[in-house]
C-alpha positions, 0 to 999 in steps of 0.5 A: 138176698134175705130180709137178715142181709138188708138188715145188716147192711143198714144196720138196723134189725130185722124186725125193723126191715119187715116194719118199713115194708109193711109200712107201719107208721113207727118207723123214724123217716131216717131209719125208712129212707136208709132201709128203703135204699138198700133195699132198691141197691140190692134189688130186695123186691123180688121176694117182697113182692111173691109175699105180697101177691100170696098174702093179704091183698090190700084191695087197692090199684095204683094209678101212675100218671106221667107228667114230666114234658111240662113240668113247668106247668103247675096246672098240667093234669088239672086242666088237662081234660083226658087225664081228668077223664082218664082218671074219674073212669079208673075210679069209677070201675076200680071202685065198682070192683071193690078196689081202691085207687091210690093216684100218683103223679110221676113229675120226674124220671126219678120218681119211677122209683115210686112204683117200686116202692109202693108195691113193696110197701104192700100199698096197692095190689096193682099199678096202670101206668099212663104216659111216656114210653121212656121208661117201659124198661124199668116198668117191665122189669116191676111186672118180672118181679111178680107184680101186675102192672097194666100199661096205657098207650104203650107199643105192645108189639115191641115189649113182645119182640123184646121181652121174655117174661111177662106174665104180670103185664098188659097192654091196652090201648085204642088203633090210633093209627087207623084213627088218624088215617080216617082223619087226614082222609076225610080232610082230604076227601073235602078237597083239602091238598095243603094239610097241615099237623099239630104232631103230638110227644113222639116219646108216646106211642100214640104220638108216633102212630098219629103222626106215621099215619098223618106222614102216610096217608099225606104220601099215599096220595101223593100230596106234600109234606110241607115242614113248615105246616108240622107244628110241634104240639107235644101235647102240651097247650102253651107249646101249641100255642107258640107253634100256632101263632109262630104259623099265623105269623109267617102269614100263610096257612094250610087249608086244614090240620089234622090236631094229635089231640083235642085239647091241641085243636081247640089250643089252635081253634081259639087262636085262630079266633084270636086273630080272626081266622074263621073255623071252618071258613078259613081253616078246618080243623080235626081233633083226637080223642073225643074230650068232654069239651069238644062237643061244648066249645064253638064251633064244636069240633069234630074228632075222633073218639078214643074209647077211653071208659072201654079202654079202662074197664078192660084195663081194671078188669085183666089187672084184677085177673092178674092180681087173683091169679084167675089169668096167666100170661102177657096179654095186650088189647087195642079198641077201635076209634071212631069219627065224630063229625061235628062242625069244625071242617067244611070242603075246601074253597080257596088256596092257600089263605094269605093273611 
């Protein structure tokens, strides 16, 4: 379809389609919105996008950050110390590079229709997603249309098994599997049976991976899985907090936990305190990520550590590859973690303790 087709069915004229694509600020909100509509019905971006990559580049990535598990929660990136951490190391290296960074939050699932909108209005040059998998689908399809896109804590095996055409999309991510082995193996090799878990959003990828290896590691030495030791974090502080306290409540506690994520664990730990269960005396505890606050709060907590700065420079490095052209093809990395062993797990002395 042509920009004289859009033009027509919105009834407006063609030099009023070019103006809303390239964004300038004459254009009434009604007159924008209408073009835009027909623009997304009719899949106009295909084109819009060719011209953007062969023309005039806006030096400028967008960062879309997804947020819609806890969308009751005013707060939920302000205090969320990955995101804060995820977000200053884009910043850092994009700028570094010479790039800008446009930051947008995805609150709900319509708001996906941002990233198409933001490229066809020739905002940015390249797009790193971070969040749920849930719509990876409609991401893709954005990359197909010869827009570069990075993706974090995606499945990069499965858009391989199922997708054709990628030349404008990466994947980079960390090992969280073997990670999480290495956690709930030490817990085990300090004589800990009764292991409990604080299980991340299954809809991401690094949820999945750290519970399939905590659930794997758990059978390899034959050591059961008991349902009401898996606590349903989500990632989300308020929903770990009732999952803690609902387990404190039943009045038996597994010996340690293995936490999908920091910010989980010291949910969990200062809890704990609340109720005068002692870190690592009474419970271990082992986190995932190696936030900024775990290393300050008491007891420190051990953890492993994601290499989020490593994970992002690769990340801008292969999205500006993809936006000069200096590289082709689907392209995925995936860094190593390591332990930190801090102060929060200690051997196991006693059963299960009875509160």
């Amino acid at each position: 379809m042509k920009s004289e087709e859009i033009a027509k069915i919105a009834g407006v004229s063609r030099s009023t389609v070019s103006r809303v694509i390239n964004n300038y600020p004459n254009v009434p909100d009604e007159t924008k919105k209408k073009v835009l509509e027909v623009i997304e019905k009719y899949n106009y971006q295909p084109n819009t996008c060719a011209r953007v990559l062969a023309g005039k580049k806006s030096d400028t990535i967008g960062l879309f950050i997804v947020s819609i598990a806890d969308a009751e929660n005013p707060n939920r990136l302000y205090k969320n110390d990955y995101f804060n951490q995820f977000t200053n190391a884009v910043v850092d290296c994009a700028n570094s590079r010479g790039y800008y960074v446009l930051i947008n939050i995805i609150y709900c699932e319509n708001d996906y229709r941002r990233v198409n909108e933001i490229f066809l209005q020739k905002r940015i040059d390249g797009g790193i997603v971070l969040g749920t998998e849930k719509e990876a689908a409609a991401l893709i399809n954005v990359s197909k249309k010869g827009c570069p896109i990075a993706l974090i804590d995606y499945d990069a095996e499965e858009i391989k098994k199922n997708e054709s055409e990628y030349e404008n999309l990466i994947v980079v991510g960390s090992k969280d599997y073997e990670g999480a082995v290495e956690a709930v193996e030490y817990l085990i090799s300090l004589g800990h049976k009764e292991i409990g878990l604080l299980s991340g959003r299954l809809s991401t990828f690094s949820g999945r991976q750290r519970y399939k290896a905590f659930v794997d590691t758990m059978k390899k030495h034959n050591l059961e899985i008991r349902e009401e030791f898996i606590l349903q974090g989500d990632f989300i502080k308020s929903k770990t907090n009732s999952a803690v306290q609902a387990l404190i409540n039943k009045g038996k506690l597994p010996s340690a936990i293995f936490s999908s994520n920091d910010d989980m664990a010291i949910e969990a730990i200062e809890l704990f305190k609340y109720n005068n269960i002692r870190v690592p005396e009474d419970i271990s505890i082992i986190g995932f990520d190696n936030i900024t606050l775990a290393s300050l709060i008491k007891p420190a907590l051990t953890t492993i550590e994601t290499p989020i700065y490593s994970i992002v420079e690769k990340t801008v490095e292969e999205l500006i590859h993809n936006i000069s052209k200096t590289r082709k093809g689907f392209r995925s990395y995936s860094y190593n973690t390591k332990m930190v062993i801090r102060e929060t797990c200690t051997k196991k002395l006693n059963s299960l303790l009875t509160l």
